[in-house]
N, CA, C and O atoms as a GROMACS GRO file, in nm:
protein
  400
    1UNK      N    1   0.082  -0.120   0.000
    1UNK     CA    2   0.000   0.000   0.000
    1UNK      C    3   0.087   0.127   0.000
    1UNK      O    4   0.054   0.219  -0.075
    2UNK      N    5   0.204   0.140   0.085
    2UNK     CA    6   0.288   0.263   0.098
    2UNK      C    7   0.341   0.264  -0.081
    2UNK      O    8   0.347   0.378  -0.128
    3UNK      N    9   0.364   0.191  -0.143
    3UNK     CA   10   0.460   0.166  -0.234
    3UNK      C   11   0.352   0.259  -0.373
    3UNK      O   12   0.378   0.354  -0.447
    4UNK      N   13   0.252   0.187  -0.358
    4UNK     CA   14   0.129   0.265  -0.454
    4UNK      C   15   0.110   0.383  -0.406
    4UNK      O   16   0.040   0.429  -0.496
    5UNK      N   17   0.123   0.489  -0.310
    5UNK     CA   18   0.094   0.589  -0.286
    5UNK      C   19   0.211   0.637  -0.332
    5UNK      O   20   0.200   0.725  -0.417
    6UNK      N   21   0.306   0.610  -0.304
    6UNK     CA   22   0.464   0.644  -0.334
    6UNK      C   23   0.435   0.677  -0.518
    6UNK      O   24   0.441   0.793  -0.560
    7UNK      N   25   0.410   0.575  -0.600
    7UNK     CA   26   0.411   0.568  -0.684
    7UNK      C   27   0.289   0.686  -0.742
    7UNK      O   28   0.312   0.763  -0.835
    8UNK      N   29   0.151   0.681  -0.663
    8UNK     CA   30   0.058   0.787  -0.729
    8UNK      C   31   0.150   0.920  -0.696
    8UNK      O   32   0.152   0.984  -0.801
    9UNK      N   33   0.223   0.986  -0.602
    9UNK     CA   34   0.259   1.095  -0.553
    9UNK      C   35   0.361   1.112  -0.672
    9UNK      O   36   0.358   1.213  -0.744
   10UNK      N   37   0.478   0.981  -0.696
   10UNK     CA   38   0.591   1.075  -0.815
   10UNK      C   39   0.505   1.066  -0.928
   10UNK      O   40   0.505   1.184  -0.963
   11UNK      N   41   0.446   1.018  -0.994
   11UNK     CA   42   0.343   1.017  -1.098
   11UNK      C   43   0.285   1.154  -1.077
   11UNK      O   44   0.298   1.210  -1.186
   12UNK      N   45   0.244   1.213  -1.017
   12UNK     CA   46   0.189   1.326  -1.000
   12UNK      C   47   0.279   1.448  -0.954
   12UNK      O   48   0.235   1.561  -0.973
   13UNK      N   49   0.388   1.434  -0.901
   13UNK     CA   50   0.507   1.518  -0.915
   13UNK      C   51   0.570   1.574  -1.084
   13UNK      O   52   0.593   1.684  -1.135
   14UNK      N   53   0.584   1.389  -1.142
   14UNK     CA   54   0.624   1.433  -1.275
   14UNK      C   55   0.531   1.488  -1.335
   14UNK      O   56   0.569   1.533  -1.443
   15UNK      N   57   0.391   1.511  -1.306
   15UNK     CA   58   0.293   1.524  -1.406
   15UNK      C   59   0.317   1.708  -1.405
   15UNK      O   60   0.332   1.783  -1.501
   16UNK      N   61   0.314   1.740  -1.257
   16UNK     CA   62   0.319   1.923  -1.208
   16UNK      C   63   0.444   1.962  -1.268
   16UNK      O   64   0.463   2.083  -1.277
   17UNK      N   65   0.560   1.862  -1.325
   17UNK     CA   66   0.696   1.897  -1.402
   17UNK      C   67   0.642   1.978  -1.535
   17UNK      O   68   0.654   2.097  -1.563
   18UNK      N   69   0.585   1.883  -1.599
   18UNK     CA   70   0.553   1.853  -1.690
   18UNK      C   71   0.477   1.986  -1.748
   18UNK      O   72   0.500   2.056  -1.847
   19UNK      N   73   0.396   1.991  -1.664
   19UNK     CA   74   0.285   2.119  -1.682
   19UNK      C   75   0.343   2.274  -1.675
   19UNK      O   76   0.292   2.375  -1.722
   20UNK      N   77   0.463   2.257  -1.601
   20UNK     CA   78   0.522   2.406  -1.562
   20UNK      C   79   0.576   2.432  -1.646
   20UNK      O   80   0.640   2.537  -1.630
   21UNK      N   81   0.592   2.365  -1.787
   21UNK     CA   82   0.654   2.410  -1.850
   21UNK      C   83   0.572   2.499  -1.967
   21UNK      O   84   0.635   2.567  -2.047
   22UNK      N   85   0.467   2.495  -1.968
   22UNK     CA   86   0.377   2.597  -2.047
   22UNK      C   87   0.338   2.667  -1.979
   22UNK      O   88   0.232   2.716  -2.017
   23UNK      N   89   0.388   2.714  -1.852
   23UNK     CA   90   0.354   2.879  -1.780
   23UNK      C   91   0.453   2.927  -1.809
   23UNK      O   92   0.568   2.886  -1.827
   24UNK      N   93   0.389   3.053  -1.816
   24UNK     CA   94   0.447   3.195  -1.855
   24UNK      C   95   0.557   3.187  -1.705
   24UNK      O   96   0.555   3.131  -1.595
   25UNK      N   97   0.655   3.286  -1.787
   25UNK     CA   98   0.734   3.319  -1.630
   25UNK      C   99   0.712   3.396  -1.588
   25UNK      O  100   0.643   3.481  -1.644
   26UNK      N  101   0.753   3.407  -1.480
   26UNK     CA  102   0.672   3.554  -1.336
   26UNK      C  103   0.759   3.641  -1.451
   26UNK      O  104   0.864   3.643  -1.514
   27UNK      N  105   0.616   3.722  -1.425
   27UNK     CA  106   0.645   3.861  -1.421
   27UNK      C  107   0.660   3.914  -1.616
   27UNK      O  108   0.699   4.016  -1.673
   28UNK      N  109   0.609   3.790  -1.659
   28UNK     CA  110   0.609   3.810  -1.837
   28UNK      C  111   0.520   3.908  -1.885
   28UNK      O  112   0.415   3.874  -1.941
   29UNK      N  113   0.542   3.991  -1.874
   29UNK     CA  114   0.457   4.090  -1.936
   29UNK      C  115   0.388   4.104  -2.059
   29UNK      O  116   0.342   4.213  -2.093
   30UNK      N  117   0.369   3.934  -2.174
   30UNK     CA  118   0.318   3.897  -2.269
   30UNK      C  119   0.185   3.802  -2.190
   30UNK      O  120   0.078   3.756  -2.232
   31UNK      N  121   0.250   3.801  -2.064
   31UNK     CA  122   0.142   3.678  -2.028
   31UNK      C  123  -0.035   3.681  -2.028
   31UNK      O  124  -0.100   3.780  -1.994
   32UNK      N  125  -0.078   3.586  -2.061
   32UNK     CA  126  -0.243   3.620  -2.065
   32UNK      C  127  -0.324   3.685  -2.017
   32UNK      O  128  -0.428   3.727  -2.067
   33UNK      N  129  -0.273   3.701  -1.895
   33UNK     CA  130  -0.337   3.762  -1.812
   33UNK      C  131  -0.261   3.919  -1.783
   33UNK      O  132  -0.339   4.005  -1.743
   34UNK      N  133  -0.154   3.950  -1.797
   34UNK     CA  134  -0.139   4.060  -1.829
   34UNK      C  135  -0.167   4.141  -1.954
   34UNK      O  136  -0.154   4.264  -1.946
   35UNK      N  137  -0.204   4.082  -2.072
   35UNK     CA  138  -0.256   4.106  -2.192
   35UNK      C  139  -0.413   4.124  -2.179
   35UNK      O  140  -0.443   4.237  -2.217
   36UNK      N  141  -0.516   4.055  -2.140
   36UNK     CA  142  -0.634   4.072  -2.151
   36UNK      C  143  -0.753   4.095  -2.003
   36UNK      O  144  -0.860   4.155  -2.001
   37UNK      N  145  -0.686   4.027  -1.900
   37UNK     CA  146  -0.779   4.070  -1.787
   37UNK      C  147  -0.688   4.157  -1.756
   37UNK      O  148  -0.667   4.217  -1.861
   38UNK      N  149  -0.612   4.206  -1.665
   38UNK     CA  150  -0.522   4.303  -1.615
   38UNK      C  151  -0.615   4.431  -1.697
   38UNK      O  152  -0.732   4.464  -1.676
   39UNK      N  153  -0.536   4.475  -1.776
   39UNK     CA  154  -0.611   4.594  -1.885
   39UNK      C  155  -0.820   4.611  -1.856
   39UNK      O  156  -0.880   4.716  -1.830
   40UNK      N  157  -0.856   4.528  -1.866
   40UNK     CA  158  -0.997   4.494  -1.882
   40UNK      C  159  -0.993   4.553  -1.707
   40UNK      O  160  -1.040   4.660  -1.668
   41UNK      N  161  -0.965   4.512  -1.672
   41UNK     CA  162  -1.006   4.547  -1.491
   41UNK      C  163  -1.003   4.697  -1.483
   41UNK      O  164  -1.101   4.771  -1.479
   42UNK      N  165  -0.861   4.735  -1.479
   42UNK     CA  166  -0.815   4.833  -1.503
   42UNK      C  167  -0.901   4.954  -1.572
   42UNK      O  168  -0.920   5.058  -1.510
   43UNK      N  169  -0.953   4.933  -1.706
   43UNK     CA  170  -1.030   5.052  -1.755
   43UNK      C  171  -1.171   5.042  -1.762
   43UNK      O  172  -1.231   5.114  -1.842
   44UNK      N  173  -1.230   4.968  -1.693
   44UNK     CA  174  -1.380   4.903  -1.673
   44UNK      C  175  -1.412   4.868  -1.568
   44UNK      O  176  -1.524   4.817  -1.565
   45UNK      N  177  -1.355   4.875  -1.465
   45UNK     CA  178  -1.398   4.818  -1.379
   45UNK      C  179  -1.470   4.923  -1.302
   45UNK      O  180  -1.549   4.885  -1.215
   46UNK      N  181  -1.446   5.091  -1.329
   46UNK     CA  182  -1.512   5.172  -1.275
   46UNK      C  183  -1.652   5.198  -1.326
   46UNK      O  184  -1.754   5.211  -1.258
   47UNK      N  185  -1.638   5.205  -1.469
   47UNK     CA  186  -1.789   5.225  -1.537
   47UNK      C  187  -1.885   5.133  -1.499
   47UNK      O  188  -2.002   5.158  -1.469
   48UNK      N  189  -1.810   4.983  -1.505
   48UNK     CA  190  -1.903   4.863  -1.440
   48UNK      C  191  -1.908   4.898  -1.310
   48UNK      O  192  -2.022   4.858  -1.284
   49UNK      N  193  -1.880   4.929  -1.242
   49UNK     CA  194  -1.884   4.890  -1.068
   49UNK      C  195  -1.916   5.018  -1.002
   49UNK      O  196  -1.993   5.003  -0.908
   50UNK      N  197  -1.878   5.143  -1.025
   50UNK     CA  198  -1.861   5.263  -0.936
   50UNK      C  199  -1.787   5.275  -0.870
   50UNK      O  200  -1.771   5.385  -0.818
   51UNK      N  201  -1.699   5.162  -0.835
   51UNK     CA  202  -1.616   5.176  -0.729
   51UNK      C  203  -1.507   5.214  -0.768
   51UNK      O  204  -1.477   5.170  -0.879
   52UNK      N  205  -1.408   5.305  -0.704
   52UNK     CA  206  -1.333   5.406  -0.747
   52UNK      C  207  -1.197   5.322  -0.694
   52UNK      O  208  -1.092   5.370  -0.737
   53UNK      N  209  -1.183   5.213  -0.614
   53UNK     CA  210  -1.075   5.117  -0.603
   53UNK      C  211  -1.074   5.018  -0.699
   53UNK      O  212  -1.179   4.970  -0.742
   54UNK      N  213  -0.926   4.971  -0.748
   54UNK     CA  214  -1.009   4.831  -0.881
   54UNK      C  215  -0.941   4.693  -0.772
   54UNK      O  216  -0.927   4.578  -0.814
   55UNK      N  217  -0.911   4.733  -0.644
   55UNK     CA  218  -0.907   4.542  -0.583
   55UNK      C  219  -1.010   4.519  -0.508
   55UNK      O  220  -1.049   4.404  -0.488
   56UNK      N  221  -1.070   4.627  -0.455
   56UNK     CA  222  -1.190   4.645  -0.402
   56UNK      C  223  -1.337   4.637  -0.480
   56UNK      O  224  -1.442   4.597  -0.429
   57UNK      N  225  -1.318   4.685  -0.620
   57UNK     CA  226  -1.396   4.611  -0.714
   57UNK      C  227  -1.374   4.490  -0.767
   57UNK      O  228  -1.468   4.411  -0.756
   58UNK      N  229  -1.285   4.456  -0.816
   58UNK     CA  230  -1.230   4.303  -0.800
   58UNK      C  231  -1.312   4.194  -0.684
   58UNK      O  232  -1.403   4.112  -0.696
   59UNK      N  233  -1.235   4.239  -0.579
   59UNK     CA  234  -1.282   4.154  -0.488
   59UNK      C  235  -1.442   4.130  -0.441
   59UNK      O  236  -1.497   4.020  -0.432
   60UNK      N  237  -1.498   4.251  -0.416
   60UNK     CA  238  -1.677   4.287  -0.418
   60UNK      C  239  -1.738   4.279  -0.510
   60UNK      O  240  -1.849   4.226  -0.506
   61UNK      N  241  -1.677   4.336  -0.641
   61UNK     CA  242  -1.791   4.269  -0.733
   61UNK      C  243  -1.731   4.176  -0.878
   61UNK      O  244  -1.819   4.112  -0.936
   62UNK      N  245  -1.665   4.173  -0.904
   62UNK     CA  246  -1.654   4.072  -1.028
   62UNK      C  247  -1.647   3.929  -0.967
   62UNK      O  248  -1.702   3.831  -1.015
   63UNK      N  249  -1.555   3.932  -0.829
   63UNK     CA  250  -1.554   3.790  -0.759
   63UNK      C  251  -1.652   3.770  -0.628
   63UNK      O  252  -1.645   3.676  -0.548
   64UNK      N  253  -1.715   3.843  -0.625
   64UNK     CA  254  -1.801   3.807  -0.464
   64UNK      C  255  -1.837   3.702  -0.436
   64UNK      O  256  -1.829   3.662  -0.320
   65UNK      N  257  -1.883   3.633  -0.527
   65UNK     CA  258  -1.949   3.462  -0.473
   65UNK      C  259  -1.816   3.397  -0.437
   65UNK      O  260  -1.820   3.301  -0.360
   66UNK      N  261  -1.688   3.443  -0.490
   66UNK     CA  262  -1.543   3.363  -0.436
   66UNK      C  263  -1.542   3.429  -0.328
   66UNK      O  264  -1.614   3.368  -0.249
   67UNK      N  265  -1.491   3.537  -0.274
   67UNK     CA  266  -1.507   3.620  -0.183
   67UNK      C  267  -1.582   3.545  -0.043
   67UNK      O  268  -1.558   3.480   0.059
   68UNK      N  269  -1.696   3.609  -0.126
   68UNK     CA  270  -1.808   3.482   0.030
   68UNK      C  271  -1.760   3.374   0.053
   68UNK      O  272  -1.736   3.342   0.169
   69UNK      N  273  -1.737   3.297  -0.041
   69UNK     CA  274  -1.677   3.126   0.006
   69UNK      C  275  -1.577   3.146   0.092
   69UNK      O  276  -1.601   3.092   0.200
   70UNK      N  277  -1.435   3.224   0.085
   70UNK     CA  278  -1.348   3.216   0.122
   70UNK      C  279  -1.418   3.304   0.239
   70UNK      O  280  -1.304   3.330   0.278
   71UNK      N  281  -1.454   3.334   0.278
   71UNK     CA  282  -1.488   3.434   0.416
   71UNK      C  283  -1.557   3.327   0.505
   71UNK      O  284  -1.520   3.296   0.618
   72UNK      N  285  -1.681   3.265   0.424
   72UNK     CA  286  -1.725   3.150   0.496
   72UNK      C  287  -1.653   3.038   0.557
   72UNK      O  288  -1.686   2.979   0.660
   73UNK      N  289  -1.505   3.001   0.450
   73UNK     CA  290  -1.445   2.933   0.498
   73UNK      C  291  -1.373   2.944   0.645
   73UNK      O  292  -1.350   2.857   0.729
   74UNK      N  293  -1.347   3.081   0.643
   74UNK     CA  294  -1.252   3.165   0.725
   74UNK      C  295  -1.293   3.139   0.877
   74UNK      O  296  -1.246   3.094   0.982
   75UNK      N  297  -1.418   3.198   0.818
   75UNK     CA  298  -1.540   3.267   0.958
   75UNK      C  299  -1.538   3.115   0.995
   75UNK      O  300  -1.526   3.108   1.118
   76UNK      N  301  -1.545   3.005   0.946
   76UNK     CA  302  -1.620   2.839   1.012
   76UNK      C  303  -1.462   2.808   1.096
   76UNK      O  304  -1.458   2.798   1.218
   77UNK      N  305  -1.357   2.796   1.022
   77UNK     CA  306  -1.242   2.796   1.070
   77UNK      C  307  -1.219   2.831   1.220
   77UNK      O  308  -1.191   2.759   1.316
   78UNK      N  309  -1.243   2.980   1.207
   78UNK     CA  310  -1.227   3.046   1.359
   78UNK      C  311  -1.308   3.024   1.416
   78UNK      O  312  -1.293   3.064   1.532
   79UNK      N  313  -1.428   2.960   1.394
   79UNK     CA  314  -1.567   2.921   1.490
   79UNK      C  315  -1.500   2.783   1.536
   79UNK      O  316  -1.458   2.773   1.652
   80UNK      N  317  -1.490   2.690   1.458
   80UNK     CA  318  -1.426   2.538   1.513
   80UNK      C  319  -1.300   2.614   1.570
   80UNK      O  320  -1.254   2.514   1.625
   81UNK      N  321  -1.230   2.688   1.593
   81UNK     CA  322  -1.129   2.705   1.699
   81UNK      C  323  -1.157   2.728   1.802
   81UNK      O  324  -1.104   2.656   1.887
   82UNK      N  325  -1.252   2.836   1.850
   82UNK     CA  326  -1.300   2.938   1.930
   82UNK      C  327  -1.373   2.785   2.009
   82UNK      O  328  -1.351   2.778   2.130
   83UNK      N  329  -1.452   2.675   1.951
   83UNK     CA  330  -1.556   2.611   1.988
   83UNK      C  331  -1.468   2.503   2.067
   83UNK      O  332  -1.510   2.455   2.173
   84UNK      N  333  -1.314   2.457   1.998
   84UNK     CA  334  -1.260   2.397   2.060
   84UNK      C  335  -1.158   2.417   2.146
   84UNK      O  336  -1.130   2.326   2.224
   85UNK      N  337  -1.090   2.530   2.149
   85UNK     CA  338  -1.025   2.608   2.273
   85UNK      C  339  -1.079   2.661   2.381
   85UNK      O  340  -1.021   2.674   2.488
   86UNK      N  341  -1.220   2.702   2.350
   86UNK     CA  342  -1.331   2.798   2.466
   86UNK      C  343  -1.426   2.702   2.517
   86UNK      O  344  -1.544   2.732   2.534
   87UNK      N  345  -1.383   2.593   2.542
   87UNK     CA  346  -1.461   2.465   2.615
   87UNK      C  347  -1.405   2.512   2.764
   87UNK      O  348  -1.287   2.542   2.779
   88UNK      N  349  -1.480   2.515   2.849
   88UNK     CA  350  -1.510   2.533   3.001
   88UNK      C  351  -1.493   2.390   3.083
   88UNK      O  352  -1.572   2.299   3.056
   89UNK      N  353  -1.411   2.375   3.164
   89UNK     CA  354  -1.447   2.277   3.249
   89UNK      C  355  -1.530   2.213   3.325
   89UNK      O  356  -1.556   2.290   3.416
   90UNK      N  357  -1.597   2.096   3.342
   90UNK     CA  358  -1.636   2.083   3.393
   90UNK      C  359  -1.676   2.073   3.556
   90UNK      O  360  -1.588   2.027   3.629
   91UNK      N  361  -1.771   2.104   3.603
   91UNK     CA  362  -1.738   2.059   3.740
   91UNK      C  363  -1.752   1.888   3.787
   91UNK      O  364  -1.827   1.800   3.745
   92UNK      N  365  -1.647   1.888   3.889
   92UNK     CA  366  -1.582   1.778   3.876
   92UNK      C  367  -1.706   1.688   3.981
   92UNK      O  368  -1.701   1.567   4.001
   93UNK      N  369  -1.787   1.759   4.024
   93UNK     CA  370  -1.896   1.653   4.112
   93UNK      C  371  -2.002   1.588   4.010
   93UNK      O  372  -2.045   1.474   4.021
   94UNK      N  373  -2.039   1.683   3.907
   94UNK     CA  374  -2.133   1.623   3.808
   94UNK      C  375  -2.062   1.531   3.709
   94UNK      O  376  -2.116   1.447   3.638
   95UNK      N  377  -1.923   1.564   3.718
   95UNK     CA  378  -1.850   1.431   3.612
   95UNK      C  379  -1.883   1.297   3.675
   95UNK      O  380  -1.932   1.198   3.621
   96UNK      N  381  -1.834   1.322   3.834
   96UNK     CA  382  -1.812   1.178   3.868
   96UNK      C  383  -1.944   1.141   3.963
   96UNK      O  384  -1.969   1.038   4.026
   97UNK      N  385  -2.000   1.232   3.952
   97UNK     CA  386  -2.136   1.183   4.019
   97UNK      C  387  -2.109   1.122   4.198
   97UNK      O  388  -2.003   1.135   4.259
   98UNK      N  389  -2.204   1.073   4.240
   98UNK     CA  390  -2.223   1.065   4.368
   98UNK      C  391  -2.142   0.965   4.459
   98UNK      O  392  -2.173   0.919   4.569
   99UNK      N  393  -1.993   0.936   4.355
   99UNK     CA  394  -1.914   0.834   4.443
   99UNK      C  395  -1.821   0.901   4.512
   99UNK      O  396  -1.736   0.821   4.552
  100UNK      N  397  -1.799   1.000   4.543
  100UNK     CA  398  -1.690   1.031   4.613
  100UNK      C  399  -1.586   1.000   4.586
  100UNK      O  400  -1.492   1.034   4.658
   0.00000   0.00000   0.00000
């Protein structure tokens, strides 16, 4: 069993090799996304949105349903912390009840 996981993990190492080689390199200033969304945000995003910030329009309105997810994720995160660090002790007569 270790040996097949071993084997799915470099199989899938070589595969992320493999793939990096058709990304753009940081910071390519031909890259797709600096060519067509970048620009597009940039000179539209005010007429579309009103909002006079473009990561703040970005973030609120072209992506909000991502936005929410990741906030929801966030917010549940710090709730299962809060829920499992902020547990109160018990008192110790109702644990053990009436044996002394």
């Amino acid at each position: 069993m270790k040996w097949l996981a071993l084997s799915i993990m470099c199989l899938f190492g070589a595969f992320l090799f493999y793939v990096e080689v058709d990304m753009p390199e940081y910071g390519d200033p031909e890259a797709a996304a600096n060519l067509h969304v970048s620009p597009y945000y940039i000179h539209e995003s005010f007429q579309e949105t009103g909002t006079p910030n473009i990561v703040t329009a970005i973030l609120a309105d072209y992506r909000a349903y991502d936005t929410l997810g990741e906030t929801i994720v966030i917010f549940t995160a710090g709730l299962a912390c809060l829920l499992l660090l902020g547990r109160s002790k018990r008192d110790d007569s109702k644990v053990q009840g009436p044996h002394r």
